[in-house]
N, CA, C and O atoms as CSV, one atom per row, in Angstrom:
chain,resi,resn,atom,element,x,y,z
A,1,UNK,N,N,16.436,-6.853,-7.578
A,1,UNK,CA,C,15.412,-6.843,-6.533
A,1,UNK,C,C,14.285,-7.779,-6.970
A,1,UNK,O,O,13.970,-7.959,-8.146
A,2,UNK,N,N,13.707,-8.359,-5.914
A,2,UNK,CA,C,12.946,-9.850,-6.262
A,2,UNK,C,C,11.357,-9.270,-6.261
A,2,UNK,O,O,11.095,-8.251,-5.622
A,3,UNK,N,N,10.446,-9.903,-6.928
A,3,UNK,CA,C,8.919,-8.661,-7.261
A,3,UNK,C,C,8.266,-8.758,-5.822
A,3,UNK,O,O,7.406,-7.944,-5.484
A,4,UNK,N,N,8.750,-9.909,-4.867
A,4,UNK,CA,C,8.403,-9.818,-4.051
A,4,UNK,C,C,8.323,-8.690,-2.796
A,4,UNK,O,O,7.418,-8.537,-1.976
A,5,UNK,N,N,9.766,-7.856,-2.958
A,5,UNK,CA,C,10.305,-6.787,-2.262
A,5,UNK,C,C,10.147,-6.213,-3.229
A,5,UNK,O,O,9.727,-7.183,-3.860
A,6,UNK,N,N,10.113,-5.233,-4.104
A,6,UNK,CA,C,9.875,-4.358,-5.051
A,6,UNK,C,C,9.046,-3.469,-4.439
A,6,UNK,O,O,8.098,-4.190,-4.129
A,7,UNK,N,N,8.750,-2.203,-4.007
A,7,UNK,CA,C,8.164,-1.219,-3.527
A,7,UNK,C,C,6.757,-1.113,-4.506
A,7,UNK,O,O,6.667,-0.382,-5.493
A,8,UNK,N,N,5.860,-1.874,-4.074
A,8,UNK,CA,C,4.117,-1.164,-4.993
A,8,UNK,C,C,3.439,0.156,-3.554
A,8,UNK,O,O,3.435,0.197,-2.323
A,9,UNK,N,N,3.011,0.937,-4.578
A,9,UNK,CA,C,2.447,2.076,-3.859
A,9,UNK,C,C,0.632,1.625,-3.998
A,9,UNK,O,O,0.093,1.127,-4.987
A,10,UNK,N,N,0.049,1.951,-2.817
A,10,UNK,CA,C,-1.178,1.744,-2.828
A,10,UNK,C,C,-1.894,3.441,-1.413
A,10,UNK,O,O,-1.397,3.967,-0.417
A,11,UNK,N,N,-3.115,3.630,-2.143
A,11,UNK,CA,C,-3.585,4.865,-1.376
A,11,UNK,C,C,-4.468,4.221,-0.336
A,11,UNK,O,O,-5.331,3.362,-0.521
A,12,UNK,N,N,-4.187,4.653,0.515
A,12,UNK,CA,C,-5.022,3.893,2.326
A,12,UNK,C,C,-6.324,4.792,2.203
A,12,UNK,O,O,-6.443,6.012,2.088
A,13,UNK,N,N,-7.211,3.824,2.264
A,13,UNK,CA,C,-8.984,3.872,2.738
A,13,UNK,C,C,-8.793,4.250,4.043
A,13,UNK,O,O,-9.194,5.352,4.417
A,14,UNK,N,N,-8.310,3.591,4.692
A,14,UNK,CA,C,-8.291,3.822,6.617
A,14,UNK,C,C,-7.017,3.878,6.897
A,14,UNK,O,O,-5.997,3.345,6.461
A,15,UNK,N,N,-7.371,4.889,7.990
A,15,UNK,CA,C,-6.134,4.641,9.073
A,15,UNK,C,C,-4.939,3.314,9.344
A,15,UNK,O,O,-5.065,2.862,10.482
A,16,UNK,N,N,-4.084,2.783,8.716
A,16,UNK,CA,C,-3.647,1.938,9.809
A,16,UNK,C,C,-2.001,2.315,9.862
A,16,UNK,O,O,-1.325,3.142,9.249
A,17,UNK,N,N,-1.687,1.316,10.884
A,17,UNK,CA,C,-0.352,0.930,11.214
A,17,UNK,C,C,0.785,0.702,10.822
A,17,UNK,O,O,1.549,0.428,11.747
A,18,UNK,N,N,1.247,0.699,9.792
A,18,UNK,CA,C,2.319,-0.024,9.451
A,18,UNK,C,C,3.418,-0.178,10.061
A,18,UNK,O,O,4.234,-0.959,9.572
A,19,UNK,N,N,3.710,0.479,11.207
A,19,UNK,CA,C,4.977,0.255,11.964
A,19,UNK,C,C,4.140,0.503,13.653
A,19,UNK,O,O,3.170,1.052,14.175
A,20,UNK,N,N,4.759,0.061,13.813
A,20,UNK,CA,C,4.166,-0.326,15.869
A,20,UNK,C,C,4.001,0.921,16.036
A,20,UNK,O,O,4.826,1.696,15.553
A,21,UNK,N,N,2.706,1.475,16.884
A,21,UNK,CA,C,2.844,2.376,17.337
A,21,UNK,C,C,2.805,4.210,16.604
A,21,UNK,O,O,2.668,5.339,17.074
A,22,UNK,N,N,3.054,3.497,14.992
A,22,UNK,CA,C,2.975,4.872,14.385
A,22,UNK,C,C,2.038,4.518,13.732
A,22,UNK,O,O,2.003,3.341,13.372
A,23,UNK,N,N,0.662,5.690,13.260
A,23,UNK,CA,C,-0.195,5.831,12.802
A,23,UNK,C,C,-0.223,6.556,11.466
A,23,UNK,O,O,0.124,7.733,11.377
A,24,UNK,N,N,-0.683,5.762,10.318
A,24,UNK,CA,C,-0.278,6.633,8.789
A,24,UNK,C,C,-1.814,6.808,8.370
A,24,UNK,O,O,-2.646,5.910,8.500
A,25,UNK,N,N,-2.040,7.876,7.932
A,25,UNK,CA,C,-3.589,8.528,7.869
A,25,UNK,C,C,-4.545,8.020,6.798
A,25,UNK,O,O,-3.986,7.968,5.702
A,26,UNK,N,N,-5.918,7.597,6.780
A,26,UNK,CA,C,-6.094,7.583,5.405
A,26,UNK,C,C,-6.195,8.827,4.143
A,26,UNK,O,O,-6.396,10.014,4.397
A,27,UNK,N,N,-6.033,8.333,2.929
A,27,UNK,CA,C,-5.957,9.117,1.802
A,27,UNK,C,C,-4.338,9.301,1.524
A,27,UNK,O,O,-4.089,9.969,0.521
A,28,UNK,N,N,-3.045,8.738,2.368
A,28,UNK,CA,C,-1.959,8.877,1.817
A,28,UNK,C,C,-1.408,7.733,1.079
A,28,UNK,O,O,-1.583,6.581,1.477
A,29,UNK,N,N,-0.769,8.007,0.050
A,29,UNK,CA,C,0.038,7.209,-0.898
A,29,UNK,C,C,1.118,6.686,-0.068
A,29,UNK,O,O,1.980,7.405,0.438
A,30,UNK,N,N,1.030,4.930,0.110
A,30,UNK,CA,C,2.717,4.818,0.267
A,30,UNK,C,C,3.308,3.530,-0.356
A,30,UNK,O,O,2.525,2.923,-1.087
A,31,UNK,N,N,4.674,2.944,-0.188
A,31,UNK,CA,C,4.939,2.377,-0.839
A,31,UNK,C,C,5.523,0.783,0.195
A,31,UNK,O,O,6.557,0.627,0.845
A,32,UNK,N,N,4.675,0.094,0.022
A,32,UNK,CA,C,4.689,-1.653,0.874
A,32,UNK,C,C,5.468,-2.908,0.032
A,32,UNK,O,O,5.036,-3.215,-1.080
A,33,UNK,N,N,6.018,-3.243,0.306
A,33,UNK,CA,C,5.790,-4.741,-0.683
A,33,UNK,C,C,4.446,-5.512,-0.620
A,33,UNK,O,O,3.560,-5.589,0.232
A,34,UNK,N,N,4.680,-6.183,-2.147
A,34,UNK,CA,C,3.863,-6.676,-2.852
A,34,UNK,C,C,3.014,-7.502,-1.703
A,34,UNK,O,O,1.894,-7.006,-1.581
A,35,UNK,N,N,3.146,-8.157,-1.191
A,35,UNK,CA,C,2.591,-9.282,-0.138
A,35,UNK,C,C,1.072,-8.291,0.787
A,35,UNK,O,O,-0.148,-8.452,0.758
A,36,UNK,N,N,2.226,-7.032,1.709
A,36,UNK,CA,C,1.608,-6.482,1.946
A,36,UNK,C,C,0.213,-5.736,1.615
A,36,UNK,O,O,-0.889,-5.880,2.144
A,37,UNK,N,N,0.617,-4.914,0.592
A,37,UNK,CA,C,0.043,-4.317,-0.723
A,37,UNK,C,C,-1.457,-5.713,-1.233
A,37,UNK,O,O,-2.636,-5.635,-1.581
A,38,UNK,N,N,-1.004,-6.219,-1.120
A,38,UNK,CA,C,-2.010,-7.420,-1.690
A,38,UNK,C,C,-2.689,-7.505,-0.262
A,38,UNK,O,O,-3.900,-7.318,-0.384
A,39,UNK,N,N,-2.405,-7.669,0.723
A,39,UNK,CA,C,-3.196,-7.549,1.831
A,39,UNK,C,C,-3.875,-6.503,2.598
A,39,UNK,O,O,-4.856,-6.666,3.324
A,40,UNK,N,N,-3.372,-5.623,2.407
A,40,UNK,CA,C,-4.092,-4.177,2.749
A,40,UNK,C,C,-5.334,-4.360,1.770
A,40,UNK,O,O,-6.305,-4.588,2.490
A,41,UNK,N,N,-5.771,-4.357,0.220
A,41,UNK,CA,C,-6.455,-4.464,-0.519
A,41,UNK,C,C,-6.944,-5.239,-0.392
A,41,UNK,O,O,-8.108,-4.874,-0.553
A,42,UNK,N,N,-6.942,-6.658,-0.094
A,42,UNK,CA,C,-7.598,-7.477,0.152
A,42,UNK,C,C,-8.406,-7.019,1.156
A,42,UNK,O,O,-9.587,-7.053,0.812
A,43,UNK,N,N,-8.213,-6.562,2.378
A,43,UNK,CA,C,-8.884,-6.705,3.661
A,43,UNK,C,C,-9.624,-4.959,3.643
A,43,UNK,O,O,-10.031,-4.607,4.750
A,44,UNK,N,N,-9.754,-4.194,2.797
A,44,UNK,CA,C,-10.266,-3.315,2.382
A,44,UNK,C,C,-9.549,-1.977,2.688
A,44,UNK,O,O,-9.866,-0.893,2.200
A,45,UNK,N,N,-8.655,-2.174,3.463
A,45,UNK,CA,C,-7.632,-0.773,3.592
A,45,UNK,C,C,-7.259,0.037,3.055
A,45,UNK,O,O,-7.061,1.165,3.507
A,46,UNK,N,N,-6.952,-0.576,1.252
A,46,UNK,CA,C,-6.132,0.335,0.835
A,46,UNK,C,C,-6.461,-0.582,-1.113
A,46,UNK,O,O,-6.735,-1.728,-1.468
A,47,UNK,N,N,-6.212,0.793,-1.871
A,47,UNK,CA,C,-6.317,0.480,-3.434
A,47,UNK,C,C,-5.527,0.740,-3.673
A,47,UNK,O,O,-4.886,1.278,-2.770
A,48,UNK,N,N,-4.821,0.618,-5.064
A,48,UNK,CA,C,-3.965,0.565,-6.007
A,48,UNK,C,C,-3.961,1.816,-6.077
A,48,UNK,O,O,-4.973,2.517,-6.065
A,49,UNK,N,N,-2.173,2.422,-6.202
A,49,UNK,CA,C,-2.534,3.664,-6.904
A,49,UNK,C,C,-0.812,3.825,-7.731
A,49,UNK,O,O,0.190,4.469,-7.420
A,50,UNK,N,N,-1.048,3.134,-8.578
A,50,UNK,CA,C,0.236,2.965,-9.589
A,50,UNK,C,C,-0.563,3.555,-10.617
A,50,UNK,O,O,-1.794,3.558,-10.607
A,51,UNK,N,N,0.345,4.181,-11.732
A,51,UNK,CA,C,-0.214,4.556,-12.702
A,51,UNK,C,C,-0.565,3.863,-13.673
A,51,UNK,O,O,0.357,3.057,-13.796
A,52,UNK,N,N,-1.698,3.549,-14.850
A,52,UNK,CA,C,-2.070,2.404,-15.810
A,52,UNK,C,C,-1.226,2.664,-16.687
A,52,UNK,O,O,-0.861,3.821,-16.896
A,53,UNK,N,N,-0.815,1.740,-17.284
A,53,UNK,CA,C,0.051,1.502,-18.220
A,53,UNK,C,C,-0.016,2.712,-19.509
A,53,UNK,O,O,-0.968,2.894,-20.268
A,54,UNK,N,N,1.177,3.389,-19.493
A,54,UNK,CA,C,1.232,4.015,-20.662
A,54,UNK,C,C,1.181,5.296,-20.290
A,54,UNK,O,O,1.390,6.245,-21.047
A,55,UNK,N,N,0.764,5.401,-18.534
A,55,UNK,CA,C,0.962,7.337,-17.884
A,55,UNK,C,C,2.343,7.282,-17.438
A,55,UNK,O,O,2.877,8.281,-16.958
């Protein structure tokens, strides 16, 4: 599997979308590719929530 598709989990600040029409709440953990994941965070949606190295 390429790091690009690789499943990173990040915890949602806000409400959004990820699939048309369905609504995923903030404060839940889920798991996006990397691209995504980098864009949710970027645009303030959503933080990291992988464990730091060594949990």
């Amino acid at each position: 599997m390429s790091e690009a598709k690789k499943p990173v989990p990040v915890r949602l600040i806000y409400d959004v979308w990820l699939k048309e029409s369905e609504r995923t709440p903030a404060g839940n953990v889920v798991s996006v590719e990397l691209g995504q994941a980098k864009a949710l965070i970027a645009n303030g949606k959503a933080e990291r929530a992988d464990p730091l190295p060594g949990e």
